[in-house]
C-alpha positions as CSV (number, residue, x, y, z in Angstrom):
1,X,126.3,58.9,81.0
2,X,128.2,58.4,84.2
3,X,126.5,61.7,85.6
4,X,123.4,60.1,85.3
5,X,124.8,57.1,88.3
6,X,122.8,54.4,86.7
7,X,121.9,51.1,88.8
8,X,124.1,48.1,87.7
9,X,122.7,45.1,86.4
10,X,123.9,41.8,86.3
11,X,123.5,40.1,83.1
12,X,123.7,36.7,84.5
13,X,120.9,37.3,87.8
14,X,119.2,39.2,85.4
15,X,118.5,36.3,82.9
16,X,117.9,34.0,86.0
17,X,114.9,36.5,87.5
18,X,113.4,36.8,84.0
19,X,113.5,32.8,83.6
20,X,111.8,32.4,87.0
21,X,109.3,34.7,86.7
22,X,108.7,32.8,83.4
23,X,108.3,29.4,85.0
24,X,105.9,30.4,87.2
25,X,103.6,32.0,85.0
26,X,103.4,28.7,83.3
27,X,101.9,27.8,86.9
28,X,105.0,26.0,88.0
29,X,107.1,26.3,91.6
30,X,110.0,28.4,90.7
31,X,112.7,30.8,92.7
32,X,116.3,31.1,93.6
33,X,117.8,30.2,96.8
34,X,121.8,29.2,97.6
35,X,122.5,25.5,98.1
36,X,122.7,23.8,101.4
37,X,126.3,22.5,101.4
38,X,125.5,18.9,101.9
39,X,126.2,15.8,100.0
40,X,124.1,14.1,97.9
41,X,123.7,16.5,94.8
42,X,123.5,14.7,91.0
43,X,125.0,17.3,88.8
44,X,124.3,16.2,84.8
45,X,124.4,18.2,81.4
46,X,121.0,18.0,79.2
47,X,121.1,17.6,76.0
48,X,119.1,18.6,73.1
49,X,118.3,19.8,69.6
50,X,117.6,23.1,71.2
51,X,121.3,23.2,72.5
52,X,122.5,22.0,76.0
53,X,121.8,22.9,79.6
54,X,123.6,22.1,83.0
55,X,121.8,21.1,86.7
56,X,121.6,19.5,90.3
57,X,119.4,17.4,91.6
58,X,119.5,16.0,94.9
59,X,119.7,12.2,94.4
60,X,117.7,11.0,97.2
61,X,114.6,12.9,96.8
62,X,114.7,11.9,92.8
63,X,114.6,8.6,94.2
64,X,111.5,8.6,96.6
65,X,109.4,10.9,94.4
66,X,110.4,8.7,91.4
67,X,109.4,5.5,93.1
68,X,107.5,6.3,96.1
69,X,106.5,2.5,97.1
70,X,110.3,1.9,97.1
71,X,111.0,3.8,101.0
72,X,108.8,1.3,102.3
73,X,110.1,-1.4,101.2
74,X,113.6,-0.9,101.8
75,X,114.9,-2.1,105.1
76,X,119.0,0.0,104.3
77,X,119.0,3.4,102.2
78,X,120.6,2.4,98.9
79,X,123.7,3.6,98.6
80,X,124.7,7.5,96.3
81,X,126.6,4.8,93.7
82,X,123.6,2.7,93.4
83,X,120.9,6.3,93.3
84,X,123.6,7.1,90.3
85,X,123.8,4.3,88.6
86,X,119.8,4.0,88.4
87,X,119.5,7.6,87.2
88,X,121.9,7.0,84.8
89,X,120.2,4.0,83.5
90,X,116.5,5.6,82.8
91,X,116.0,6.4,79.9
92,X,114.0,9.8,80.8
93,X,114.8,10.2,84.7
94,X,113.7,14.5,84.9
95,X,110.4,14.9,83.7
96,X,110.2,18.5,82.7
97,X,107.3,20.2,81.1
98,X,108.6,23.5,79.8
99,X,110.0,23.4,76.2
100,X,113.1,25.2,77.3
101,X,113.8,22.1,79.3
102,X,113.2,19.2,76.5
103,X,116.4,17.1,76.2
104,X,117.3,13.9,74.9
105,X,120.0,12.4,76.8
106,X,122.0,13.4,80.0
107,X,125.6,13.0,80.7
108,X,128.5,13.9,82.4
109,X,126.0,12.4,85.7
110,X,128.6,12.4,89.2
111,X,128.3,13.9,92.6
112,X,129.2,16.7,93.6
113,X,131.7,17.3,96.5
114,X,129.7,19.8,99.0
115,X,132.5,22.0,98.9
116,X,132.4,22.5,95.0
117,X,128.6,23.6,94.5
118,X,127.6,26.9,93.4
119,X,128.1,29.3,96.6
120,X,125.7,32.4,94.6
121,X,122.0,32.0,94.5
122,X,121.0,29.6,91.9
123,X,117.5,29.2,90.4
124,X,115.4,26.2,90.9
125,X,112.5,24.6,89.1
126,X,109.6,22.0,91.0
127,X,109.3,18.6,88.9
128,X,107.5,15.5,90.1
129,X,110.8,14.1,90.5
130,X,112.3,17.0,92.8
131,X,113.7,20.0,92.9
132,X,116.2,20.6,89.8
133,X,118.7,23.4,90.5
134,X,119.9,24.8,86.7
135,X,123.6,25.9,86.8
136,X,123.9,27.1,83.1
137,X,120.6,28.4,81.9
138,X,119.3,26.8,78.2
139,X,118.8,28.8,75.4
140,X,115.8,30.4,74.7
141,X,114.1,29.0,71.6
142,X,112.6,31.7,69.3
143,X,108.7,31.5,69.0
144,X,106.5,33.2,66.9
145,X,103.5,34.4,67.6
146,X,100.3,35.1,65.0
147,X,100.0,38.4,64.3
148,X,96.1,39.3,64.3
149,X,94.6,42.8,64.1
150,X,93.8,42.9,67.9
151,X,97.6,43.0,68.5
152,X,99.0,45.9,70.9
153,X,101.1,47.0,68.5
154,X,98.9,46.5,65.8
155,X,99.1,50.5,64.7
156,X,103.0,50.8,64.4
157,X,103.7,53.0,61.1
158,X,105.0,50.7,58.9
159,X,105.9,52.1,55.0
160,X,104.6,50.0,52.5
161,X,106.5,49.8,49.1
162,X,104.7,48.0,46.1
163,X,107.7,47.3,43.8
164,X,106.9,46.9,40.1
165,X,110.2,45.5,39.0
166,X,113.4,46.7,37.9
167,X,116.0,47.3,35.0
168,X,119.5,48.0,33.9
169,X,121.0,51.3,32.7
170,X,124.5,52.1,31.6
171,X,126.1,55.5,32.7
172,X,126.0,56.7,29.0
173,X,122.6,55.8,28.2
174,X,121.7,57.8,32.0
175,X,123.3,60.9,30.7
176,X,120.8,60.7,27.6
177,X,117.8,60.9,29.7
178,X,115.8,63.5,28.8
179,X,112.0,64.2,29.7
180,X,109.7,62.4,27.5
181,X,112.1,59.0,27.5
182,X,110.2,55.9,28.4
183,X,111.7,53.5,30.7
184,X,111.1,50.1,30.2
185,X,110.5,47.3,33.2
186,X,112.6,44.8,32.2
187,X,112.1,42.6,35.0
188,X,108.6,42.5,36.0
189,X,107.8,41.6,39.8
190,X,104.8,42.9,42.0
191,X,106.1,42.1,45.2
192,X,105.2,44.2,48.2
193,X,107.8,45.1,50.6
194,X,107.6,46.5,54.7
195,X,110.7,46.4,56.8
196,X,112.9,45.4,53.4
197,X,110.8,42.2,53.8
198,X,108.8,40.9,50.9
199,X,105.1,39.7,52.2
200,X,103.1,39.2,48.8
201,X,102.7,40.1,45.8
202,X,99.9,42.1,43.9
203,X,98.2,41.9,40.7
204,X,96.1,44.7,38.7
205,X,92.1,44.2,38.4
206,X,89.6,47.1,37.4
207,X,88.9,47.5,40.8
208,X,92.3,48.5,42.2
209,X,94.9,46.2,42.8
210,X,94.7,43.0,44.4
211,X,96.7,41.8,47.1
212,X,98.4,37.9,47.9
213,X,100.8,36.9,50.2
214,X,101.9,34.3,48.0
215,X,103.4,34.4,44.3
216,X,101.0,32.6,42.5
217,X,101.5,34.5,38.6
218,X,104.7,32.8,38.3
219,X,105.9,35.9,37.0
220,X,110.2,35.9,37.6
221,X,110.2,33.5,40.0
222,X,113.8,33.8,40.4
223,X,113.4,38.1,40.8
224,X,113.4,37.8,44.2
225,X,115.1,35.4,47.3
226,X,112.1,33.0,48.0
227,X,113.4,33.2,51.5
228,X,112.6,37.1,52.3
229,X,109.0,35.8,52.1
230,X,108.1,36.3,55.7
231,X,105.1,36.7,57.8
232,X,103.3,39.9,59.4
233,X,105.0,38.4,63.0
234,X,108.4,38.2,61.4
235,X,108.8,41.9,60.0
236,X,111.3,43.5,62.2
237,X,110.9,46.9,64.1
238,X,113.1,49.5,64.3
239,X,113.4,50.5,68.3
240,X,114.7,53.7,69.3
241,X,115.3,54.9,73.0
242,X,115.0,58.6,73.6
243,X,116.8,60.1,76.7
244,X,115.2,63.4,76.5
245,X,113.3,66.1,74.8
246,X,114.3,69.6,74.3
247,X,111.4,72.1,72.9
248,X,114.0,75.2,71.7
249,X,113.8,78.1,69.0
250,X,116.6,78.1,66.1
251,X,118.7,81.4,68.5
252,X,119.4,78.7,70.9
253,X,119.9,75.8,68.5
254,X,122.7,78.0,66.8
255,X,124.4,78.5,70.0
256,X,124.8,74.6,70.7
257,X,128.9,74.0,70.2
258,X,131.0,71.1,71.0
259,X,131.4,71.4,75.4
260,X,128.4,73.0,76.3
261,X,126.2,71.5,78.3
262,X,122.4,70.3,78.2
263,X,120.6,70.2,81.8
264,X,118.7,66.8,82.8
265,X,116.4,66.8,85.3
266,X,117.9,64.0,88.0
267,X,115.7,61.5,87.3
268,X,116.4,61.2,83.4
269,X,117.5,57.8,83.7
270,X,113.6,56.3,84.9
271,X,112.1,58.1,81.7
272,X,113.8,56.4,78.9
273,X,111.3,56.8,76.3
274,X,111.1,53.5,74.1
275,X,109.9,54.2,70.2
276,X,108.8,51.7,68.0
277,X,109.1,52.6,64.3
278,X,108.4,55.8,65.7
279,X,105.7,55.7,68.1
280,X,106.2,55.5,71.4
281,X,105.4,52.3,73.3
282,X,107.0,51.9,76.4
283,X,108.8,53.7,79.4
284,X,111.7,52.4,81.1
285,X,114.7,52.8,83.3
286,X,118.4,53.4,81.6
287,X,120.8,50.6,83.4
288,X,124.4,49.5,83.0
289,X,123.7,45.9,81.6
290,X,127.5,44.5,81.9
291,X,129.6,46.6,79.5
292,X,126.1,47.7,77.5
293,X,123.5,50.2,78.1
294,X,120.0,48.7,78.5
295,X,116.6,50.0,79.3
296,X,114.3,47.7,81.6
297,X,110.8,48.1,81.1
298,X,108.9,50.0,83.6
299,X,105.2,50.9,81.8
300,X,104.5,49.4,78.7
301,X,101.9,51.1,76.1
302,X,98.7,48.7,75.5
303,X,96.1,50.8,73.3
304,X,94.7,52.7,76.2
305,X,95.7,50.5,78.3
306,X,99.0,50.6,81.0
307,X,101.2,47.8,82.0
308,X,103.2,48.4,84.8
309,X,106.2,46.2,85.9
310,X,105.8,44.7,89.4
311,X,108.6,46.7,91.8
């Protein structure tokens, strides 16, 4: 793989470009910048169900934008203690939007000494309260989507297994079997599987068989982990990411021993073909992602439509 001289790619600035980008298509001011070594800066860790997150915000401009009338009326700036000690005392003093952002309580609120802030580039985030600077990104919450028909990959292959049940055998009785032997379903179930996931259950009618995404026979309710009963959304796809393509006749396969080489053309690392469940769906460049290999996305399949990353 080293022939190939992928392009490096930080994990860290990587997340932070992907977060911005994020923020701003949720229509709000977002970017990266490195931090004017001044005094002043609030740092504070958030905390939340979602898990925690860590940030700066500079403690004057929380306090005009949080109480605008106030810069008038003052005749002497308050002081950084007194700024500190009033954003430590509201109850909700960053008023953040995004869900990745929702917290319950701040702490570990001090000042920063100048010479102690972050010297890389550090994404920021617009509130109505300033600028907030995010140190340690949040995690990302999971969301699901629905799933409707319309979807883009709405045509994956996806094998369908309608289970009838099972039933025990002992080796001796499996030796026995002979053509003509009935087997007999000893424990009944109907439950319909894709992905190793269960998503219904089906029932027979003179029509053909009917199908239900929930158990509603109460047949052997205990057959099978409630749990695995998962949406469309939910089922997972197997990704696979194809570095190239050979079209050769069985001579040549024959001749392929450990040590010999397979040409690439030089720019096999920008045509990473990515296949879901085997169809392919996207195309993309083969980086060095830390100590991983990744692919990042350069034209994503749509129906007969392209997307194509922005350069």
């Amino acid at each position: 793989m080293s022939a190939l001289k992928l392009r490096r790619v930080d994990p860290a600035a990587h997340a932070c470009a992907r977060a911005v980008r994020r923020w701003r298509d949720a229509g709000h001011g977002a970017g990266t910048a490195c931090l004017q070594r001044l005094p002043g800066y609030l740092q504070f860790c958030a905390r939340g169900e979602g898990g925690d997150w860590h940030g700066l915000i500079m403690a004057s401009d929380w306090l005009h934008q949080s109480l605008p009338q106030l810069q008038s009326l003052l005749v002497v700036e308050p002081s950084m203690t007194s700024i500190a000690n009033l954003f430590r005392a509201v109850h909700q003093p960053l008023l953040l939007t995004l869900d990745e952002f929702r917290y319950q309580t701040l702490t570990e609120v001090d000042f920063v000494q100048p010479q102690l802030l972050p010297t890389h580039a550090v994404p920021w985030l617009d509130t109505p309260r300033g600028s907030v600077w995010v140190t340690q990104m949040p995690r990302i919450r999971a969301t699901r989507e629905p799933f409707t028909p319309s979807s883009w990959l709405s045509d994956l292959p996806l094998h369908l297994a309608l289970k009838l049940g099972v039933s025990h055998i002992d080796p001796t009785s499996r030796t026995r079997l002979n053509e003509g032997d009935v087997l007999r379903i000893t424990q009944p179930s109907r439950h319909c599987f894709v992905a190793q996931r269960c998503i219904g259950v089906f029932s027979f009618t003179e029509e053909g068989l009917l199908m239900q995404p929930t158990d509603t026979d109460g047949q052997q309710p205990d057959a099978i982990d409630p749990a695995a009963d998962v949406g469309l959304a939910a089922l997972s796809v197997r990704l696979e990411f194809i570095l190239a393509t050979h079209d050769i006749d069985l001579a040549t396969l024959s001749q392929i021993v450990d040590g010999q080489l397979i040409p690439l053309a030089d720019d096999a690392a920008q045509h990473i073909e990515v296949r879901a469940n085997g169809k392919p769906v996207a195309r993309g460049e083969l980086v060095q992602l830390g100590e991983q290999l990744g692919v990042e996305l350069i034209e994503i399949y749509r129906s007969n439509s392209l997307e194509t990353r922005d350069e």
